[in-house]
Each structure stands twice: as C-alpha cells, then as structure tokens.
C-alpha positions in Angstrom: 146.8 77.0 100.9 143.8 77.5 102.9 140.2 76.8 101.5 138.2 79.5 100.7 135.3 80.6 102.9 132.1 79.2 102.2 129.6 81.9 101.1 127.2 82.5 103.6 124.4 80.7 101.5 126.0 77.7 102.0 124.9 78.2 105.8 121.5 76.9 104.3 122.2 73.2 102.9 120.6 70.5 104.5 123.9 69.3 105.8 125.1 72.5 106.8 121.9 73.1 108.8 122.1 69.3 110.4 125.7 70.4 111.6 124.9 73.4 113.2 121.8 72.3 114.9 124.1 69.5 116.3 126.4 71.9 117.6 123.8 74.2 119.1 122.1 71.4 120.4 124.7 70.2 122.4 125.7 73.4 123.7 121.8 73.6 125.2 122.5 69.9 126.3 125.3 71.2 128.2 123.3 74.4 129.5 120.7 71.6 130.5 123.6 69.4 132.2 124.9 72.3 134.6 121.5 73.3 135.5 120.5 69.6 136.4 123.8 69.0 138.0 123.4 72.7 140.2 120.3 71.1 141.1 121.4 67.8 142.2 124.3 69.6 144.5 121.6 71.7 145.7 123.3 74.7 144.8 121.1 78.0 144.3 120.9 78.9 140.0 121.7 82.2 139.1 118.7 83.2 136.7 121.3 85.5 135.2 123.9 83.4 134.3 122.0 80.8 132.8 120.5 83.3 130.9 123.3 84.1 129.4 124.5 80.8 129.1 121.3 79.9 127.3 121.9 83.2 124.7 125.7 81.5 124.1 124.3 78.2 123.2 121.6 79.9 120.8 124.0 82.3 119.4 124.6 80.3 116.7 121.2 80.3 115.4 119.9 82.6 112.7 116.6 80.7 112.1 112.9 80.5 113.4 113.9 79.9 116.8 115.1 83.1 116.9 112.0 84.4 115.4 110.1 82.4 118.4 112.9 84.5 120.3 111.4 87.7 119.4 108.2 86.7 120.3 108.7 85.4 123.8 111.0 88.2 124.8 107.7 90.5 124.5 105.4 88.2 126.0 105.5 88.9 129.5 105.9 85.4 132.0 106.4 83.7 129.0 110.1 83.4 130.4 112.1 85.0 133.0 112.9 88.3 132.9 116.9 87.6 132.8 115.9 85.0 129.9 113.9 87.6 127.9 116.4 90.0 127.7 119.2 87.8 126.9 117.3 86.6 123.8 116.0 90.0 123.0 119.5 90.4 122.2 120.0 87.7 119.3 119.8 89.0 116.0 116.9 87.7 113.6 118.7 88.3 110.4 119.5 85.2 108.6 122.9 85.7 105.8 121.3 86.4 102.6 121.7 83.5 100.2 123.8 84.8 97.6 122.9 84.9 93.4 123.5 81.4 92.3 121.7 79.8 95.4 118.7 82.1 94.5 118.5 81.4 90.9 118.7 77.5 92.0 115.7 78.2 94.3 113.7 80.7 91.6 114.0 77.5 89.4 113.1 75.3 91.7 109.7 77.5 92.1 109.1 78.7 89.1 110.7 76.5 86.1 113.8 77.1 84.4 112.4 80.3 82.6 112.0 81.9 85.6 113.7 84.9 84.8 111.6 85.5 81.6 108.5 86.1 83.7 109.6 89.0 85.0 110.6 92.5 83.6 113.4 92.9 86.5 114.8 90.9 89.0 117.3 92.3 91.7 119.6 90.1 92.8 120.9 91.1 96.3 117.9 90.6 98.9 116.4 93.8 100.1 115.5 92.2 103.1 116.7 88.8 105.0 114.6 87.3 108.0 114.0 84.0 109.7 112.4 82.2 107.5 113.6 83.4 103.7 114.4 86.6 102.1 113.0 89.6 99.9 113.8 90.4 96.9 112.9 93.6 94.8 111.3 93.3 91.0 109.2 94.3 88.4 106.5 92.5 86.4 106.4 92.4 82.4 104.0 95.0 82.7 106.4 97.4 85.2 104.5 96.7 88.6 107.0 97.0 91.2 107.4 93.5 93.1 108.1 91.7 96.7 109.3 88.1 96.1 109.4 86.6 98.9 111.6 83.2 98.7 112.0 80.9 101.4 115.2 78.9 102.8 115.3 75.4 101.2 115.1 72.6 103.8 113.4 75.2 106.1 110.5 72.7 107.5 113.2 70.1 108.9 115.0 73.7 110.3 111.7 74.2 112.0 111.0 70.7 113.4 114.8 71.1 115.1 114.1 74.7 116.8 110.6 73.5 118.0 112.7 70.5 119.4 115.2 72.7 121.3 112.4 75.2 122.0 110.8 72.1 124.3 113.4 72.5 126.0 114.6 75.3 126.5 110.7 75.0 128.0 111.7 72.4 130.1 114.4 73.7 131.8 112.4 77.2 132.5 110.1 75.1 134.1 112.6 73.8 136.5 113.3 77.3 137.6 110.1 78.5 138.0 106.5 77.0 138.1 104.4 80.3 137.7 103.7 79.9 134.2 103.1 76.8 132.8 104.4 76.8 128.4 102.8 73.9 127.5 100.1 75.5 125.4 102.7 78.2 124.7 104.7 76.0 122.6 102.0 74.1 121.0 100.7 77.6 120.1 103.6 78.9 119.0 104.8 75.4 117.0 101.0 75.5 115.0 102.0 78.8 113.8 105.4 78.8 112.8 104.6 75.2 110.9 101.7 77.3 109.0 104.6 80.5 108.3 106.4 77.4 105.6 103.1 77.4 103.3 103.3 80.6 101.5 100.0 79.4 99.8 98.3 79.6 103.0 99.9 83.1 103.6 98.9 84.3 100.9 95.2 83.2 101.8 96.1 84.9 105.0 97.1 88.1 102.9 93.7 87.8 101.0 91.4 87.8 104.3 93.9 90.9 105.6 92.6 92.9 101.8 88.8 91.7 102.5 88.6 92.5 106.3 90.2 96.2 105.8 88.6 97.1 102.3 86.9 99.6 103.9 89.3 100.9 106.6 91.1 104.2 105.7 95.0 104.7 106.3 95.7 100.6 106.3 97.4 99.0 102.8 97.5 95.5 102.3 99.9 94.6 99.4 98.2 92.9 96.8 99.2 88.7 95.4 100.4 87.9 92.0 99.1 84.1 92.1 101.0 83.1 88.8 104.5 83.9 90.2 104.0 82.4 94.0 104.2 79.0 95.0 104.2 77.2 98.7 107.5 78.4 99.1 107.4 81.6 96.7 104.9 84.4 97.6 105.2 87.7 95.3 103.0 90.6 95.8 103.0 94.4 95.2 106.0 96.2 96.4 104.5 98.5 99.1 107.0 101.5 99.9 107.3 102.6 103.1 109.2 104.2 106.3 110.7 102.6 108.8 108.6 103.4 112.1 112.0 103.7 113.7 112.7 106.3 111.8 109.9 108.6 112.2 110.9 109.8 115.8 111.1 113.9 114.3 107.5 113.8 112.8 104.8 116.3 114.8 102.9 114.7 117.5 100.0 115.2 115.0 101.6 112.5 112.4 102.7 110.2 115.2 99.1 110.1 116.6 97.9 109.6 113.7 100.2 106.4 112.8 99.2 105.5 116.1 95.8 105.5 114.8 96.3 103.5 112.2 98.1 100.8 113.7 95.7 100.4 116.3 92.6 99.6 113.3 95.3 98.0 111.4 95.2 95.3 114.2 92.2 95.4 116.0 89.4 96.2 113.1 89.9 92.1 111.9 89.7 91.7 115.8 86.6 92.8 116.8 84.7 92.3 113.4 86.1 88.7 112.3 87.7 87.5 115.4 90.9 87.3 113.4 94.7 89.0 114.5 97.9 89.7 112.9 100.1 87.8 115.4 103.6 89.7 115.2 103.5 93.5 115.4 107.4 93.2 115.1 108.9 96.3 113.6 109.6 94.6 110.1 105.9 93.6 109.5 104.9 97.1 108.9 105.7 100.1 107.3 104.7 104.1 106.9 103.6 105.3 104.0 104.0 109.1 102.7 100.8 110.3 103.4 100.9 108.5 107.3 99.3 105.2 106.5 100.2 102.1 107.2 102.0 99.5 104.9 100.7 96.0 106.8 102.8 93.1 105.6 104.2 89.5 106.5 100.7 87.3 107.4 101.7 84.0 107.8 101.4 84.2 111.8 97.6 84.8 112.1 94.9 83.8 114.9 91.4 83.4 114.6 89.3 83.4 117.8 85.7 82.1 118.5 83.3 84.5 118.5 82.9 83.6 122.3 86.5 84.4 123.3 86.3 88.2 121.5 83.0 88.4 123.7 85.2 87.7 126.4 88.0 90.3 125.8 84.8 92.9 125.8 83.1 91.6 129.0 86.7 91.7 130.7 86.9 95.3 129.6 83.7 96.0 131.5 84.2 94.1 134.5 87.6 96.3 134.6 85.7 99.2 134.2 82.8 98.6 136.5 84.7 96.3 139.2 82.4 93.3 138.1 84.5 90.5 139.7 82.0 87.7 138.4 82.3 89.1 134.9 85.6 88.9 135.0 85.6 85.3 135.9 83.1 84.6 133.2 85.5 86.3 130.6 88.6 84.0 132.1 86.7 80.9 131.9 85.5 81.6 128.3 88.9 82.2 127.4 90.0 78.6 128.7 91.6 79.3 132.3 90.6 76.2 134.8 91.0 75.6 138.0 90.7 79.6 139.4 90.7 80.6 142.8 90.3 84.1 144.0 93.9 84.7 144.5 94.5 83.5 141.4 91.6 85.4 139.2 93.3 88.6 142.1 96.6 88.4 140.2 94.6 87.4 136.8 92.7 90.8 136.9 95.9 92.8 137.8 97.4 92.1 134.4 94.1 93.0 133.0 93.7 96.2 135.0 97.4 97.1 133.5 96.5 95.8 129.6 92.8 98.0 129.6 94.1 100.9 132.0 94.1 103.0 128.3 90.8 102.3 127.7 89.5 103.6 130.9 90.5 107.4 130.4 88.1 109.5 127.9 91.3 111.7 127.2 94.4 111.3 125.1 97.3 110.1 127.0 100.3 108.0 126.4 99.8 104.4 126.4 101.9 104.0 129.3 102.2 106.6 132.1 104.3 105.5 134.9 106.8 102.9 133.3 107.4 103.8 129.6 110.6 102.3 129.3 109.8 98.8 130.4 106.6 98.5 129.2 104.5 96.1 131.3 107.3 94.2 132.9 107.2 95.5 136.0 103.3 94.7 136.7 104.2 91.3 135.1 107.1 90.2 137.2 104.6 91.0 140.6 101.7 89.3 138.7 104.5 86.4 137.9 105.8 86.3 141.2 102.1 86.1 142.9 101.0 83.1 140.3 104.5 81.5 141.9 103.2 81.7 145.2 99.7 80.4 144.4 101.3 77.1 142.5 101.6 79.1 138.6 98.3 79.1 136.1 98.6 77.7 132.5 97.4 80.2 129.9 95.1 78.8 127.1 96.5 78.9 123.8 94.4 81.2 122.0 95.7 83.8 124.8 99.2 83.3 123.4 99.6 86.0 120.4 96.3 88.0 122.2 98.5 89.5 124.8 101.9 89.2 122.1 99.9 91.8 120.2 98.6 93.9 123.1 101.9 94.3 124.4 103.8 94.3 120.7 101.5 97.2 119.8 101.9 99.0 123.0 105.4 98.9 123.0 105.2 100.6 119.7 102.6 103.2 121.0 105.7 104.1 123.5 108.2 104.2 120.7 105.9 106.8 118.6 105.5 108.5 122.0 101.8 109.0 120.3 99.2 110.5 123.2 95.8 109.4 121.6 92.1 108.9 123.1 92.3 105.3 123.4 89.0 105.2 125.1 87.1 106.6 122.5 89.3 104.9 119.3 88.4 101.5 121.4 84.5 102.2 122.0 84.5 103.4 118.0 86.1 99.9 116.8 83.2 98.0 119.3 80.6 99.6 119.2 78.8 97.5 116.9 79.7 94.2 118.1 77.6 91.6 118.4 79.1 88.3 118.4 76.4 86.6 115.9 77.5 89.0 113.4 81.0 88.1 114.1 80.3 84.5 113.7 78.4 85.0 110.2 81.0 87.9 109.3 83.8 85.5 109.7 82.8 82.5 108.4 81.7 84.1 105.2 85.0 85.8 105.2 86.9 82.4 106.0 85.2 80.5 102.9 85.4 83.4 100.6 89.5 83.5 101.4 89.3 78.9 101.5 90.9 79.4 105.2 88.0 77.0 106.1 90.1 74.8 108.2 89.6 77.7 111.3 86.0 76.4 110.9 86.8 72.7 110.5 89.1 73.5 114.2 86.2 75.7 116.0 88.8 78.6 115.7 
C-alpha cells in the first residue's frame, strides 16, 4: 500500500527543509554550471532562458528567498528585467502548518496552557507568508487578535536562501556589470535576519504607534506583550479591505487612500528618518471609513538625518536644475567614484522618481507608462551605467527606492490622480534635520531600538 502524503506542515522540519534546500541548491548549481560552461564555449546567454531556468530551480521554494524575490522584482536594476519578471512570478505563500504542528509551536511559545490564555483560538491560519502564519483570536476579555507564529527552524531557512541569494548575485554579475549587489545583499540579509526576532518587531510596531499618533487616516495595530515571544507576536486584529479589491470605489475614495498611504510611509520619513521597507500588498489594509490598516514591521530602515537632507536637496536640484546639488545629495547618500556621465544617468532616475512632485496639479503618478511602471526609464538608465563600467548603490538606498517604486506602483493600481506636489511640500515643510536627529533619537530610546544609534543609522 502506498504511504500516506505527508501533510504540508511537515514541509517545515528541519530535515525536510535541509532536503529541499539540497535539491534547490543543486538545481541553481546546475543553472550556475550551464551558464559557466556557455561562457567558456563563448556562446552568447539568452537573458531569457536563464531566467526561466533560474525561476525552475527556485520553484521549489516557499520561504524568505521568495520574499527577497518580491522585493527585487520591484526594485528596478536590482536584476534583469527577464530575471525580475520570472521571479515576480513565484508564489510567496508558504503551506499552512496544519493544527497539531501549531499547538506544538503555541507550546513551545507560550507553555503548555497556552490555550487557557486566550478566550478563542482559530485553528486554520487566516493568513500564510514567508516567514510564519496568522492566526485569528480573542483575548479572555473578547479583544479580537492577530497571532502571528513563526516557522520553526526558520533562522537556519534564512542563512540557506541568503547563501543561494549570493549567488544567484554572482551569476547576475556575470551577465551584466551595471549594477553592482554587493550592498544589495548585505542590505537585504541585515533585514530579513532582523524579520526572525518578533521582539524587535514588535519594537518596530511600537515606534510605527509613536511616529503616527498624530497622523489622521493611518492605524497601527496595537501589541499584547504577555502573549508574544521572539518568535510569537500577537497584536489587535485590525479589519480591513484588500486594496485589490477596491478598484469600483469613486476617484474621491481612491485619492483619498492614496493619501493615506503616502503619510502612512513618508510622515516617519521625513520626521524620524525611519521607513516601512515593504509596501507589498499584504502589509496593509483599508479600513471602512478609507483609512489605512499598516501592518507587518519587521523590515524597517532608519536613515541619518544627513541622507533625508539629501533626498530633499535632490528634490530641489531636480526642480531648479542645480547639477552641484545634486552631486552633493549623491555623495551624502554614499555614491563614490562619480563622473558626469555617471551622476547624467544618476539624475535621470531621479528626474523619473520626483517628476510628481514637480506639478502643482493632481495627476496620476505615472503619465506616459502606467503599466510598467519605471522600467522602461530604468532599463536606459541600466543600460547607460553598463556603458560607463556599472555604479554600486549604497545600502541605505536599497528599500528607499523599493518603497518609492512599491508605493508608486500602488498609486497606478488605485489609479488615484492626487496633488503630489502639494501633499509632498505639506509632509516637508517643516524639516529641519536637527529636529530630525533629536526627534528620532528620543523616539529610538523611548521604543529601546537604540542599536540604530549604536550603528549611526
């Protein structure tokens, strides 16, 4: 008789993980093999097919790599555009870990009288992602509840998809010189290690409550400290629409979402030098009366005061054509070794990422490509760095131009035609970069996410 199936949580043991990274590893080692050997015959690589070749040896994956996925295939020149939309196409969702697996990992957390610490406890997931699932319930008192529970063994999952994302870096690399990763990765690796410790998410969550206190149509869901652990995080169940799903409202409502997101993400910008790092669909939701649901803050940056001053002054060199400005703002961002061809196609991207600011009328974020949004001016910027020997982006610009373009690409989907000018020159008009450096270092030790200041941001 045949053996039964393995549930799907049994995808998540150690040893199940170990065998499946083995397999997906060799598959990339194979990918890596033909492309070294195409190279050594001196035969031409189709971008194309190895893309897809890459997205068959990944396809196996359900884990962070494929959250890393998500975020590179919206980052413009991180990787090709044949790459990026191969791995746009990978699903994120991870197989729910069914009942007994969760009760295993509840006790794990919280003691074996887990159960007895809450009112209700559903057990299917409401929602499964990357890194651990969500599960609806209610406190003793009736609050309705998120739990968020991680995937056992998840920082040794991590540690393997870093390994085969330095690779996968590698062999881009080969292909194409225009961009150099290296601070890409090491970007993206100090993140996704900080998305295990639910702890310091939930400090992350705290800062997110502080910063927008005072900002109207923004909710930030609330932490119940005595159920969450480093690996459990429960909070206030926040409901919410899909922004997917909103497509029918008036252009009234979807402006005025619009709205919201943009001071959900760019208030803690420009007044702590902080930034919610994944604008992915699932991190937020609508709320009945149009405001926004902000959720899942374990992939935060915080920026010296110095490099939001330089966001500004490249906004102004934009607008006034100040070419030195401009350099001044790439140099304080960490860019080394500029030439004018290369601060030419540095301050084409710009021209593309502020072009909304420049209008004082509403308009669509984008007006001449709306359904690619940004890749086309990227692939000529990408192709010019090419020509001029590639540029390394600093690290800190990493999830600064994820979220630019993350956010504008949900502008497009709301099809929301707002005064971006004005909303932008509201959210800075009082900036003044010593008040940012007071304002977020009071906030960092109030929310004990001192280690920002023990790094220099």
């Amino acid at each position: 008789m045949a053996s039964p199936k393995k549930p799907a949580s049994e995808d998540n043991s150690l040893p199940g993980r170990v065998k499946r990274y083995a397999k997906v590893g060799g598959a990339v080692g194979g990918f890596a093999a033909r492309l070294a050997g195409q190279r050594y015959l001196g035969l031409k690589a189709d971008p194309a097919k190895g893309a897809e070749d890459l997205r068959a040896a990944l396809g196996g994956l359900k884990g962070p790599l494929m959250k890393v996925a998500q975020i590179l295939s919206t980052i413009p020149d991180a990787l090709p555009k044949e790459y990026a939309r191969e791995l746009a196409q990978l699903q994120a969702n991870a197989p729910h870990m069914g009942w007994p697996f969760v009760k295993r990992r509840m006790t794990a957390e919280l003691g074996s009288d887990w159960q007895g610490r809450f009112g209700e406890f559903n057990r299917e997931a409401s929602a499964a992602a990357s890194l651990g699932q969500v599960h609806k319930a209610k406190s003793i008192d009736g609050d309705l509840l998120a739990c968020k529970l991680q995937y056992p063994d998840m920082s040794s999952v991590v540690e393997a998809d870093l390994k085969q994302l330095k690779l996968i870096f590698s062999l881009y690399r080969r292909y194409d010189e225009a961009i150099d990763p290296s601070e890409i990765h090491a970007e993206l690796a100090a993140r996704l290690r900080e998305e295990l410790d639910y702890e310091n998410e939930a400090r992350n969550l705290n800062l997110y409550r502080l910063m927008l206190a005072e900002t109207d149509g923004v909710r930030v869901p609330s932490v119940h400290d005595d159920l969450s652990t480093e690996r459990l995080l429960t909070m206030s169940w926040e409901e919410g629409a899909n922004i997917a799903d909103l497509q029918d409202l008036s252009l009234e409502d979807r402006n005025t979402i619009a709205e919201n997101m943009f001071r959900a993400w760019y208030i803690p910008l420009y007044q702590y030098g902080v930034i919610h790092g994944d604008p992915h669909l699932g991190n937020y939701s609508v709320r009945e009366d149009l405001s926004i649901n902000l959720m899942d803050f374990g992939c935060i940056r915080v920026f010296r005061p110095e490099f939001i001053t330089g966001v500004i002054d490249l906004y102004r060199a934009v607008e006034s054509g100040d070419r030195d400005l401009a350099v001044h703002a790439y140099e304080t961002w960490g860019f080394v070794g500029l030439d004018n061809e290369v601060i030419d196609a540095l301050s084409r991207w710009a021209s593309f990422i502020y072009a909304p600011l420049m209008e004082d009328r509403p308009r669509l974020i984008e007006e001449t490509n709306a359904t690619d949004y940004g890749r086309e001016v990227a692939m000529e910027v990408h192709t010019e760095l090419r020509r001029l020997g590639g540029v390394k982006p600093p690290r800190e610009f990493v999830l600064m131009d994820r979220a630019a373009i993350g956010l504008g690409s949900v502008f497009l989907r709301l099809g929301a035609e707002v005064n971006w000018h004005r909303l932008f020159h509201d959210t800075i008009a009082s900036f003044d970069p010593e008040v940012l450096a007071q304002r977020q270092t009071k906030a960092l030790q109030q929310t004990e996410l001192v280690h920002w200041l023990e790094e220099g941001a």
